[in-house]
Residue frames as qw, qx, qy, qz and C-alpha x, y, z in Angstrom:
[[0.168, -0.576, -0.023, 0.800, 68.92, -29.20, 43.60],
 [0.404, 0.833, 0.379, 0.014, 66.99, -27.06, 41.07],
 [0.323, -0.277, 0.311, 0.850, 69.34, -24.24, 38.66],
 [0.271, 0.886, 0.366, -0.082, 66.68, -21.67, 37.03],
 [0.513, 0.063, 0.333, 0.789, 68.22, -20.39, 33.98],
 [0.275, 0.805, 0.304, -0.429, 67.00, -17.07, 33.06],
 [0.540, 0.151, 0.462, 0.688, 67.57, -15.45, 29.79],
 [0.222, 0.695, 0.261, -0.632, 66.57, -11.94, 29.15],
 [0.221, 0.417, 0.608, 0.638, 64.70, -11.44, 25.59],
 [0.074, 0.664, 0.096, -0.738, 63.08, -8.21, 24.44],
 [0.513, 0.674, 0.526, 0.070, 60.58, -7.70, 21.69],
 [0.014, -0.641, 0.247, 0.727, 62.26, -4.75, 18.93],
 [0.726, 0.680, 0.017, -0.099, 62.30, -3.98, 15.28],
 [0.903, 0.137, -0.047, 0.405, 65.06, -5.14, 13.14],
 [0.387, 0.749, -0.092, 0.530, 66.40, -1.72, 12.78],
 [0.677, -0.670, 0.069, -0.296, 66.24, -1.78, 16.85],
 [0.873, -0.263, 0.120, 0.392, 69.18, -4.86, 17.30],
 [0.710, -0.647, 0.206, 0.187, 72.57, -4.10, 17.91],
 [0.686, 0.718, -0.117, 0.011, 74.80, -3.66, 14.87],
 [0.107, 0.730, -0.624, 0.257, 78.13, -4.23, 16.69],
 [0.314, -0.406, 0.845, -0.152, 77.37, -8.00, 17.75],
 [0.229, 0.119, -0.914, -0.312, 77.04, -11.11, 16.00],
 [0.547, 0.034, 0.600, -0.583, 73.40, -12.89, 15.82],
 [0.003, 0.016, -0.999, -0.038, 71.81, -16.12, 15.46],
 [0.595, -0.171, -0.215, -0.755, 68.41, -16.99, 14.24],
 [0.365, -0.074, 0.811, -0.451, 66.91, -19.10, 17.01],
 [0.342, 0.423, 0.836, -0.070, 63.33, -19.29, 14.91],
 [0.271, 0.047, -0.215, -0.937, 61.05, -17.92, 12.61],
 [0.161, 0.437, 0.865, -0.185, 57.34, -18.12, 13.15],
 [0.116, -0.176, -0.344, -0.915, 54.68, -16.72, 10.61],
 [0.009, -0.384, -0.746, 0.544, 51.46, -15.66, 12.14],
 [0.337, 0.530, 0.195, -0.753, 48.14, -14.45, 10.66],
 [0.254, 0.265, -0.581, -0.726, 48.48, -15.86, 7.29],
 [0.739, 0.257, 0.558, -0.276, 45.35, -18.25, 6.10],
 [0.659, 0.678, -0.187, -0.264, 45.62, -18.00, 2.10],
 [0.556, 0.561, -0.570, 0.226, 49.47, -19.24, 1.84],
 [0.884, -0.337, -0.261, 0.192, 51.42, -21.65, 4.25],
 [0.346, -0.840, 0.367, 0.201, 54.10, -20.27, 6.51],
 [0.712, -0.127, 0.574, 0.383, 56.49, -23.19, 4.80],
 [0.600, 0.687, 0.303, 0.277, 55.38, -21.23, 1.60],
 [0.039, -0.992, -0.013, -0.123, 56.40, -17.80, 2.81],
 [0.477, -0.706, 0.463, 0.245, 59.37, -18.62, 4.67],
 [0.759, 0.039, 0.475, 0.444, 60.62, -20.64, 1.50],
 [0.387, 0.862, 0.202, 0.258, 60.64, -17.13, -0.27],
 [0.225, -0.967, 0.107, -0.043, 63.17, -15.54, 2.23],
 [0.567, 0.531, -0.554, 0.298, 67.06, -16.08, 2.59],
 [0.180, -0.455, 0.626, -0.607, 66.96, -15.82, 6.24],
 [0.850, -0.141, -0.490, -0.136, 66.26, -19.53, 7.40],
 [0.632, -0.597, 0.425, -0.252, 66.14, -20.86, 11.10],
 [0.001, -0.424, 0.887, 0.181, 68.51, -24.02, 11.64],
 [0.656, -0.209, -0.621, -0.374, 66.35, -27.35, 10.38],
 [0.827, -0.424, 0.294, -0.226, 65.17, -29.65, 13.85],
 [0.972, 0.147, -0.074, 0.166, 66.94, -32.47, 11.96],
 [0.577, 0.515, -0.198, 0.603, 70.33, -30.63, 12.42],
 [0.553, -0.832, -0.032, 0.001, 69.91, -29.82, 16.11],
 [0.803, -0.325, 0.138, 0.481, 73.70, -30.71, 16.57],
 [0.629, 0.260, 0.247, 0.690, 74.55, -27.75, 14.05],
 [0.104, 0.369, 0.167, -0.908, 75.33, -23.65, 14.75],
 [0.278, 0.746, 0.417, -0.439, 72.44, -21.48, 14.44],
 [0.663, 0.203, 0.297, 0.657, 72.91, -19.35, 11.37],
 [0.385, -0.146, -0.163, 0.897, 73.65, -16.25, 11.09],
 [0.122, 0.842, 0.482, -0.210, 71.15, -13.18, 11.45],
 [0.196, 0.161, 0.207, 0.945, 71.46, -10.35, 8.74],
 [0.216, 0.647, 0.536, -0.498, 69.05, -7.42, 9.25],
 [0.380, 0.538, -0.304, -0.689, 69.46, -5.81, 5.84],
 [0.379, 0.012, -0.829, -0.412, 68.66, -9.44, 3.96],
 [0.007, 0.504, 0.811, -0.296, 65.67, -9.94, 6.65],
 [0.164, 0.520, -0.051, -0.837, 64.57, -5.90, 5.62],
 [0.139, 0.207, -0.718, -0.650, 64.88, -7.57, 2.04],
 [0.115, -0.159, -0.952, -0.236, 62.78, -10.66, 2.78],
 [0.330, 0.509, 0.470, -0.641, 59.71, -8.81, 4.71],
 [0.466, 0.447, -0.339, -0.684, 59.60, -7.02, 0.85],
 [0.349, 0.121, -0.805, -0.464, 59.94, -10.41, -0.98],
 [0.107, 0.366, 0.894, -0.235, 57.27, -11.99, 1.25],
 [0.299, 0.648, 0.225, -0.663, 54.80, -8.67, 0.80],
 [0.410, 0.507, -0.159, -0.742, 55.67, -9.11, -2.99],
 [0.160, 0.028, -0.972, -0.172, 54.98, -12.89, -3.06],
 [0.248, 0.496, 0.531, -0.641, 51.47, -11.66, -1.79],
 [0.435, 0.665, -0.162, -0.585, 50.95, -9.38, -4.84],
 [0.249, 0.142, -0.851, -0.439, 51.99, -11.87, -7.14],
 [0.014, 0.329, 0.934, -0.137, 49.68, -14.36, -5.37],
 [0.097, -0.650, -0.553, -0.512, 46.74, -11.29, -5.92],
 [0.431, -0.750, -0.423, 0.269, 46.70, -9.90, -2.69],
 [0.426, 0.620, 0.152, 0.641, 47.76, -6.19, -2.81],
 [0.205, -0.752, 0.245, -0.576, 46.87, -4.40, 0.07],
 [0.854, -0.352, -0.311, 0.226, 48.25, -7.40, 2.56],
 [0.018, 0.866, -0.374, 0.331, 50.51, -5.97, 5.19],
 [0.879, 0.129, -0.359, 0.286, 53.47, -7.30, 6.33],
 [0.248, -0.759, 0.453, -0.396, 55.02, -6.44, 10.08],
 [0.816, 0.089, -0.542, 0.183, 57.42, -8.08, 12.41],
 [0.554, -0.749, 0.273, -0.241, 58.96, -8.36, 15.84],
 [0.560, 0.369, -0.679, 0.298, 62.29, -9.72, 16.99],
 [0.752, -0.641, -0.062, -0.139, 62.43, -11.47, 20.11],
 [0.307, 0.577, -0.653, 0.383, 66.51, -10.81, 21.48],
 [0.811, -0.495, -0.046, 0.308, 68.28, -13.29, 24.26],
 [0.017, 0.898, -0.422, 0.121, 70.82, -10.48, 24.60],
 [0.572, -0.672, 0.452, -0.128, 72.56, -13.48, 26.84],
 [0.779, 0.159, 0.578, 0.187, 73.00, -16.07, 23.95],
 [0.037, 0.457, -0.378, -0.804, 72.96, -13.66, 21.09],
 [0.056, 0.316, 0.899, 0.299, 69.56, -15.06, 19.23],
 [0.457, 0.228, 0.231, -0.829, 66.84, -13.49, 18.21],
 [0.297, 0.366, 0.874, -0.118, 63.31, -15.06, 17.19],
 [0.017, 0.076, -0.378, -0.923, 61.72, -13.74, 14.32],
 [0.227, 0.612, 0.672, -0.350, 57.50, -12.76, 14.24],
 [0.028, -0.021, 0.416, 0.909, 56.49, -11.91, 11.03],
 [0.333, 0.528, 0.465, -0.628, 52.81, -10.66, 11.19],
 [0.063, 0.169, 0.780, 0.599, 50.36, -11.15, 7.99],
 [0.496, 0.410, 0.438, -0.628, 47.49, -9.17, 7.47],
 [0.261, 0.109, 0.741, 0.609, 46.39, -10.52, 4.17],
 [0.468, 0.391, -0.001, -0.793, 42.70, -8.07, 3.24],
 [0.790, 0.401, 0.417, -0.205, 40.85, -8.96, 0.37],
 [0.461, 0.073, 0.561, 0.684, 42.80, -10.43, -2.54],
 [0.310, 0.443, -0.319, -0.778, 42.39, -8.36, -6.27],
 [0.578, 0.174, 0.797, 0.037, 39.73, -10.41, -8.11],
 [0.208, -0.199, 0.579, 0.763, 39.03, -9.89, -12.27],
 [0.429, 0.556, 0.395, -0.592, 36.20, -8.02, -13.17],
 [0.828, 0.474, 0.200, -0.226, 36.82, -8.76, -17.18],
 [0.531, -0.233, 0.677, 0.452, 39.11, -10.12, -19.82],
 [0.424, 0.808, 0.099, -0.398, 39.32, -8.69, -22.86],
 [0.668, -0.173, 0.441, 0.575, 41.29, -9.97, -25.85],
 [0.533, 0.729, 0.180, -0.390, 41.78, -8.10, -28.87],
 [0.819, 0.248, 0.451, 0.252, 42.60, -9.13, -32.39],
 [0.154, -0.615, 0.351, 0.689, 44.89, -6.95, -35.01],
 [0.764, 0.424, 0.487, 0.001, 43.98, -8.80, -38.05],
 [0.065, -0.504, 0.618, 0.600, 46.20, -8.41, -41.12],
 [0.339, 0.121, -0.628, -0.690, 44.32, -10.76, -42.87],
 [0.636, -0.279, -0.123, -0.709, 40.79, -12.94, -42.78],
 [0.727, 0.156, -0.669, -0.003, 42.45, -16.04, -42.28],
 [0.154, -0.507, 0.575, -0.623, 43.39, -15.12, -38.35],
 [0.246, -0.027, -0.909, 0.336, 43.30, -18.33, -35.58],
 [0.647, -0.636, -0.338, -0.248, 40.21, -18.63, -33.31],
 [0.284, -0.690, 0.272, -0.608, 40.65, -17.90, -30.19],
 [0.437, -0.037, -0.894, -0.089, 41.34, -20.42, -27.93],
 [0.491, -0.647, -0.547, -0.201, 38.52, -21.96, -25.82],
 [0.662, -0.720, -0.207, 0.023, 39.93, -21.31, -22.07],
 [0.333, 0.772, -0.245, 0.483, 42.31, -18.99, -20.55],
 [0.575, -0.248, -0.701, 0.339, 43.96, -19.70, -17.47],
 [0.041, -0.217, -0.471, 0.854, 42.48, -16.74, -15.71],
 [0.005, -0.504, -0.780, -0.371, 38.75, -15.92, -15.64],
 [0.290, -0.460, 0.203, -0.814, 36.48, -12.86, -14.24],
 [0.816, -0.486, -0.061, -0.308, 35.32, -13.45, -10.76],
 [0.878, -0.212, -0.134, 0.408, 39.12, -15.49, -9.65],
 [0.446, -0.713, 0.149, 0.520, 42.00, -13.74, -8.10],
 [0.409, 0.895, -0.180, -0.005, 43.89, -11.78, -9.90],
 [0.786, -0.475, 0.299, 0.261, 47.41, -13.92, -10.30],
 [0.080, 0.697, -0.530, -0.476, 50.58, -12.67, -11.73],
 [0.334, -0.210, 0.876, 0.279, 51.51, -16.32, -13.10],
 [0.525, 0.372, 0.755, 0.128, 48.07, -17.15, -14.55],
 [0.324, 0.904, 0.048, -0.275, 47.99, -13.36, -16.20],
 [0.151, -0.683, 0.615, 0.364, 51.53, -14.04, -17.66],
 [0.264, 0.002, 0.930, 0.254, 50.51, -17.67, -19.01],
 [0.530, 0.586, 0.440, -0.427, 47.41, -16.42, -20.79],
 [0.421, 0.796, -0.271, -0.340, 49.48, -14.41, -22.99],
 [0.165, -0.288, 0.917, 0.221, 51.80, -17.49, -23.70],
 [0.431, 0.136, 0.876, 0.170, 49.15, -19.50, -24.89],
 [0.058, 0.812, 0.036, -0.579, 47.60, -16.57, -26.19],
 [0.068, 0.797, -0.407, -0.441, 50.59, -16.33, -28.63],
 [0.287, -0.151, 0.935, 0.143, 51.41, -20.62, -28.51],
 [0.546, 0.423, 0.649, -0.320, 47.83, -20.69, -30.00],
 [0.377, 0.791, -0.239, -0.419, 48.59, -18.22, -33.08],
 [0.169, 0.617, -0.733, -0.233, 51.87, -20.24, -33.96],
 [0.349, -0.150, 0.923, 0.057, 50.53, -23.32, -33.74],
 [0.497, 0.603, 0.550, -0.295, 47.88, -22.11, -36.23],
 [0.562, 0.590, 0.322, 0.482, 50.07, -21.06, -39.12],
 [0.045, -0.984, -0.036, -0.168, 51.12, -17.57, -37.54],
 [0.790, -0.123, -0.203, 0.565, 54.89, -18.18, -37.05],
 [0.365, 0.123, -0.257, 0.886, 55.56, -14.32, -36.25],
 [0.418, -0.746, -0.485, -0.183, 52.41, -13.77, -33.92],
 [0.342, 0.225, -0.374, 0.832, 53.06, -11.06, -31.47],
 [0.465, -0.609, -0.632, 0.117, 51.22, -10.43, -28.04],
 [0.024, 0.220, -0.503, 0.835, 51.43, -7.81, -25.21],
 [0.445, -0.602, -0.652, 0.122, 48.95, -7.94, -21.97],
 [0.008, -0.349, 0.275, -0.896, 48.02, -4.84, -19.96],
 [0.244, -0.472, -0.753, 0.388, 46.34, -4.97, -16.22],
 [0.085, -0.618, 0.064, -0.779, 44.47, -2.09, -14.65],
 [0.446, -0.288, -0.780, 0.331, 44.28, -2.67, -11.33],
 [0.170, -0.679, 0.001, -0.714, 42.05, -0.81, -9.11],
 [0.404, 0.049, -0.845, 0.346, 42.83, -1.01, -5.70],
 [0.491, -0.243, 0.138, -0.825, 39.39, 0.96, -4.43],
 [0.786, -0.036, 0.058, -0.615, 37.58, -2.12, -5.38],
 [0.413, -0.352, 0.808, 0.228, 40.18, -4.59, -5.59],
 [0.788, 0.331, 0.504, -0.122, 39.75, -5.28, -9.07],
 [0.272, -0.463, 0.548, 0.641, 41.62, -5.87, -12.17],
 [0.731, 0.608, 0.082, -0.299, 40.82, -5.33, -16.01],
 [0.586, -0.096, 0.676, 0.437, 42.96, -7.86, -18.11],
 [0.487, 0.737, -0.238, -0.404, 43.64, -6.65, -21.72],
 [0.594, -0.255, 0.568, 0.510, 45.58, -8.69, -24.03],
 [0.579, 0.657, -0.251, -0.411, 46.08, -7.30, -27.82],
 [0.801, 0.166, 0.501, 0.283, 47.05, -10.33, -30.70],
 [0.435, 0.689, -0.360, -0.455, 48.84, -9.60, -34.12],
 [0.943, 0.110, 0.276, -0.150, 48.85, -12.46, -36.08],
 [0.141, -0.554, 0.589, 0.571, 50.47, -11.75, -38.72],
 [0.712, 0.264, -0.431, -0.487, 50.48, -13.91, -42.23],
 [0.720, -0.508, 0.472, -0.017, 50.77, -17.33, -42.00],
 [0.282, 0.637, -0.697, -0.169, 53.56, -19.38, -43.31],
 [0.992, -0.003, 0.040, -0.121, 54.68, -22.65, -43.86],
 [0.753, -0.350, 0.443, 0.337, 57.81, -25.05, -43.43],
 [0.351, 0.778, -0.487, -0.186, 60.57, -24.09, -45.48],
 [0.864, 0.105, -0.392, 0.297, 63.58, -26.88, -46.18],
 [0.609, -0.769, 0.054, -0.186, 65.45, -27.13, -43.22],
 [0.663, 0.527, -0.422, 0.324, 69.35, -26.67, -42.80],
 [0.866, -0.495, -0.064, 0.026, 70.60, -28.58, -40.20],
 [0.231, 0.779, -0.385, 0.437, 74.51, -27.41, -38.85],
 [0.340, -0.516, 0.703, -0.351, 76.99, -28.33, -35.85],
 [0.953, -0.201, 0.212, -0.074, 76.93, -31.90, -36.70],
 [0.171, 0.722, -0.667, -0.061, 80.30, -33.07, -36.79],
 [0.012, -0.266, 0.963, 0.045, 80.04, -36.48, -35.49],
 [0.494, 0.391, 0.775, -0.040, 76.53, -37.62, -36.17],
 [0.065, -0.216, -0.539, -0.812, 75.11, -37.30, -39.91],
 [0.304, 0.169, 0.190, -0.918, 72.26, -34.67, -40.22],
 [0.520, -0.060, -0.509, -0.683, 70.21, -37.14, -41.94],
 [0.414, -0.184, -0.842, 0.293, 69.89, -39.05, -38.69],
 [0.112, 0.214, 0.219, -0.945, 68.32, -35.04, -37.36],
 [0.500, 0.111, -0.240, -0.825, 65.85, -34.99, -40.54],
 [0.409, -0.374, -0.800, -0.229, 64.20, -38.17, -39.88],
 [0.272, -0.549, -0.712, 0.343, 62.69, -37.17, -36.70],
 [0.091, -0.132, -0.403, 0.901, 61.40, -34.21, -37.69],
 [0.344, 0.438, 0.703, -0.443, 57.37, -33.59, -37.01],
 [0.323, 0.765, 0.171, -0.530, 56.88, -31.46, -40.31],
 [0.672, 0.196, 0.590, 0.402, 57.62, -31.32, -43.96],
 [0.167, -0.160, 0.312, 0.921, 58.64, -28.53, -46.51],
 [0.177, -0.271, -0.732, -0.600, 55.36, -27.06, -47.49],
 [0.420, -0.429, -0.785, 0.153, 53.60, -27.68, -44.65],
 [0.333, -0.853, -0.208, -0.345, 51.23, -25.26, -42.56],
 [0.350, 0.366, -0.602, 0.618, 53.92, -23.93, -39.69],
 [0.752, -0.639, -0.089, -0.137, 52.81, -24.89, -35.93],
 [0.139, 0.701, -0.643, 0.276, 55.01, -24.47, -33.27],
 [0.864, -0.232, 0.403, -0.193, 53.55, -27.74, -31.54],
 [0.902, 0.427, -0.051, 0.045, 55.58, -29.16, -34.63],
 [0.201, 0.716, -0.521, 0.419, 58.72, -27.55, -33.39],
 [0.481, -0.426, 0.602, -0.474, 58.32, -28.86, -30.16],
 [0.974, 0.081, 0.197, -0.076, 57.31, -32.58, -31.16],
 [0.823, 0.553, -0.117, 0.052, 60.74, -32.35, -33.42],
 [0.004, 0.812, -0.392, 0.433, 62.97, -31.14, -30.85],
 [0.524, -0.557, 0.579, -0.282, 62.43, -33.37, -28.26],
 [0.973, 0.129, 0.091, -0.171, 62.45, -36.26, -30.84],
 [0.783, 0.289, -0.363, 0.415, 65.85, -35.90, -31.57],
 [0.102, -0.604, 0.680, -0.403, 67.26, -34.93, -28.38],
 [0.930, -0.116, 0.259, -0.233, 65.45, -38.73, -27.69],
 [0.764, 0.505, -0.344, 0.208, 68.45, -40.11, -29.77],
 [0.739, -0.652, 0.072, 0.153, 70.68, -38.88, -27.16],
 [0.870, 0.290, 0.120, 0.381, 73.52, -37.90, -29.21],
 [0.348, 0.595, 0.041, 0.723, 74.00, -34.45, -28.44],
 [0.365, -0.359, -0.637, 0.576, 73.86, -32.18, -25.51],
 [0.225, 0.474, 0.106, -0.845, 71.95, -29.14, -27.15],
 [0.247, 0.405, 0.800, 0.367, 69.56, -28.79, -29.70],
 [0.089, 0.507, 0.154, -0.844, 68.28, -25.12, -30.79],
 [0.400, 0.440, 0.691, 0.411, 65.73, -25.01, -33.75],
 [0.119, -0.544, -0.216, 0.802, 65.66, -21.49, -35.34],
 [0.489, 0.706, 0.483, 0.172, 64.06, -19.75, -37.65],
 [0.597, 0.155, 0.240, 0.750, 66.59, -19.17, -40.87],
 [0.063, -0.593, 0.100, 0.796, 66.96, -14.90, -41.34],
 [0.709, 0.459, 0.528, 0.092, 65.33, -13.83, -44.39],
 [0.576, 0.088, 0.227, 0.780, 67.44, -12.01, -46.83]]
């Protein structure tokens, strides 16, 4: 003897389900994307289906105002990723009879924003100012990506201070046009002067002597200031292992 289960589902928007009865994500399935993996997208969202490996455990609950949310954080994990005019739509499949709904999030992704030029300028205070450095992590002609437009200006700035410019100051401006999907990258530099290693006063040791700090550090009173020196001295004494912080600042000048 045969027993044909039916279940009645029905395709709606989110705003469409039922606000007066408890649901269960059954699935989520991304569809249309090529550029980014579904496993990427869905690992941006709060609303998660139950794993396979955990068959034996409840579904989990379905919010529509934190799914509302994640459509946005998926559309603006696009734009970070360059892609600006990508659209982002969805469909709920409902089993009214179980109380589960299946989640179809639609990707159109267009053409990404790609960087038509890169443009740094210098402030100069005096002749002595850093080179430039050879390679930026974004270039004309590649997408336009939030992360690698954010880490230019870090090294950008890491490049000054590790050239004598310990109070180098940066800012970065985009234009994006979205006619032609392109972006002009600005970045402006102020060097400043540069300086060199004062003597260095070493605090909050209570149970290990500070002279066990000043051997391991990368620089010497006098010396040209780099912050690659900061960073080589920092991690040399947290290698001791003696402490559970370690902050190296630079002293206020009167």
């Amino acid at each position: 003897m045969w027993v044909l289960l039916a279940y009645h589902a029905s395709a709606i928007q989110v705003e469409e389900l039922d606000p007066t009865r408890e649901w269960r994500v059954e699935k989520i399935e991304i569809l249309g994307n090529q550029r980014v993996s579904g496993g990427q997208l869905i690992a941006e969202m709060v609303t998660q289906a139950r794993p396979w490996y955990q068959f034996w455990g409840e579904r989990p609950l379905f919010d529509p105002v934190t799914f509302a949310t994640d459509l946005d954080r998926v559309r603006r994990f696009y734009e970070s990723e360059g892609y600006y005019r990508s659209r982002i739509t969805h469909e709920l499949d409902v089993d009214q009879t179980r109380g589960l709904v299946s989640l179809q999030i639609y990707v159109d992704e267009n053409s990404p924003v790609v960087i038509s030029q890169v443009l740094i300028e210098v402030k100069a205070e005096s002749p002595d100012s850093p080179p430039l450095p050879e390679k930026l992590p974004l270039t004309p002609g590649e997408i336009f990506r939030e992360q690698n437009y954010q880490d230019a200006e870090l090294l950008l700035r890491n490049h000054m201070m590790d050239n004598g410019h310990a109070h180098a100051q940066t800012q970065r401006r985009a234009e994006v046009d979205l006619e032609r999907d392109q972006a002009a990258v600005r970045y402006s530099a102020q060097p400043g002067p540069k300086t060199v290693f004062a003597e260095t006063e070493i605090k909050g040791t209570e149970q290990v002597e500070p002279y066990l700090i000043a051997r391991e550090l990368a620089y010497e009173p006098g010396e040209m200031f780099s912050l690659k020196k900061i960073r080589e001295s920092r991690q040399q004494a947290l290698a001791l292992d003696l402490f559970s912080a370690l902050r190296i600042n630079p002293r206020e000048s009167a």
